[in-house]
C-alpha positions in Angstrom: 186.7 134.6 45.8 189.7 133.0 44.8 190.8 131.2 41.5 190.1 128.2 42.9 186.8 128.9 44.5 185.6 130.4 40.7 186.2 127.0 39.9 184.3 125.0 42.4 181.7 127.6 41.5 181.5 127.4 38.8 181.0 123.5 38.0 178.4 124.1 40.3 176.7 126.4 38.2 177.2 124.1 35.3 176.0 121.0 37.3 172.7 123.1 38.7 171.8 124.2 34.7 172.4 120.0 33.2 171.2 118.4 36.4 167.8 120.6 37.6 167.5 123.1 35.1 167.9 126.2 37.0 170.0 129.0 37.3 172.2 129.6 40.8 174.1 131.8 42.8 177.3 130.8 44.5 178.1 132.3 47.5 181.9 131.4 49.1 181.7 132.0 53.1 184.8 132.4 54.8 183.5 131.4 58.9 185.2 128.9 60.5 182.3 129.2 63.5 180.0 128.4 61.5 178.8 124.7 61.7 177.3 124.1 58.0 179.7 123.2 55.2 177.2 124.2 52.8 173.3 125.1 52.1 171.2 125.7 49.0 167.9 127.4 49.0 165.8 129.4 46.6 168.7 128.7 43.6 171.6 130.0 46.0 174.5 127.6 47.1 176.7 129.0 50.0 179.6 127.6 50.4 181.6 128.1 53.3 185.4 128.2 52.6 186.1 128.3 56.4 184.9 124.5 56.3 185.9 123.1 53.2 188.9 124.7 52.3 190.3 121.5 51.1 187.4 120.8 48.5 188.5 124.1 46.9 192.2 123.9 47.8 192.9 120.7 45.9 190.2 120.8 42.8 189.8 119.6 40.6 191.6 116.4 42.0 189.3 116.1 44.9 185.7 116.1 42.0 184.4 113.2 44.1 184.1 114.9 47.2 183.2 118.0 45.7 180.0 116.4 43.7 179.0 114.4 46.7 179.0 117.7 48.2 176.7 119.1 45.8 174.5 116.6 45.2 173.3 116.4 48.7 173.0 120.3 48.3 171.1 120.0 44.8 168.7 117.5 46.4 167.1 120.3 49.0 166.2 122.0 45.6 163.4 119.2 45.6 163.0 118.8 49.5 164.5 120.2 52.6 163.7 117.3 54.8 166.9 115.0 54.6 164.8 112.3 55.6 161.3 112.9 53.3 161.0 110.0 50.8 161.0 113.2 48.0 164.8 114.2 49.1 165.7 110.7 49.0 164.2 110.2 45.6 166.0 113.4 44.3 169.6 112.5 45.4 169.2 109.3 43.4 168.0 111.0 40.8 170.9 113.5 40.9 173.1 111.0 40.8 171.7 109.4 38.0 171.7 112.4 35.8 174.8 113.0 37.1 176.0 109.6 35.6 174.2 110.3 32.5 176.1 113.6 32.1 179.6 112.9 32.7 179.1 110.2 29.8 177.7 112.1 27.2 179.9 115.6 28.3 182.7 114.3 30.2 184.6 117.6 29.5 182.1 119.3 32.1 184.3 116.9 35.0 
């Protein structure tokens, strides 16, 4: 894992603990056949590098895309049916905690 990788890694390990209370592992997948961008499951965000090189190549001036990223990941932690009224609840959610946080800890983004 590169520096930059740590980094997108690690805000995601901060996000997980302030947003859903729970502890993750980041995994950074280099496979460009592979057709996810990402996946999260039993605490464990993959990323896969061979995808999104350009979230991690240009963070942290790229947060947006990288949070958008993660809350659509974050919200399986609560459903993994993108289209279950529980998933949509818990991406609204996210983002409202995710609102909540930057204001009150903006040094976090």
């Amino acid at each position: 894992m590169d520096i930059t990788s740590s980094k997108v890694a690690d805000f995601a390990i901060i996000l997980a603990k302030k947003l859903m209370n729970v502890k993750i592992r980041v995994t950074i997948l280099n496979n460009k056949d592979e057709s996810r961008l990402a996946s999260y499951g039993n605490n464990n965000l993959s990323l896969n590098n061979g995808r999104i090189s350009d979230y991690f190549e240009n963070f942290p001036s790229n947060m947006e895309a990288v949070i958008d990223l993660l809350i659509h990941e974050f919200g399986h932690h609560y459903s993994g049916d993108h289209l279950s009224r529980e998933y949509n609840d818990a991406l609204t959610m996210l983002g409202a905690k995710m609102t909540m946080l930057a204001l009150k800890e903006p040094k976090i983004f």
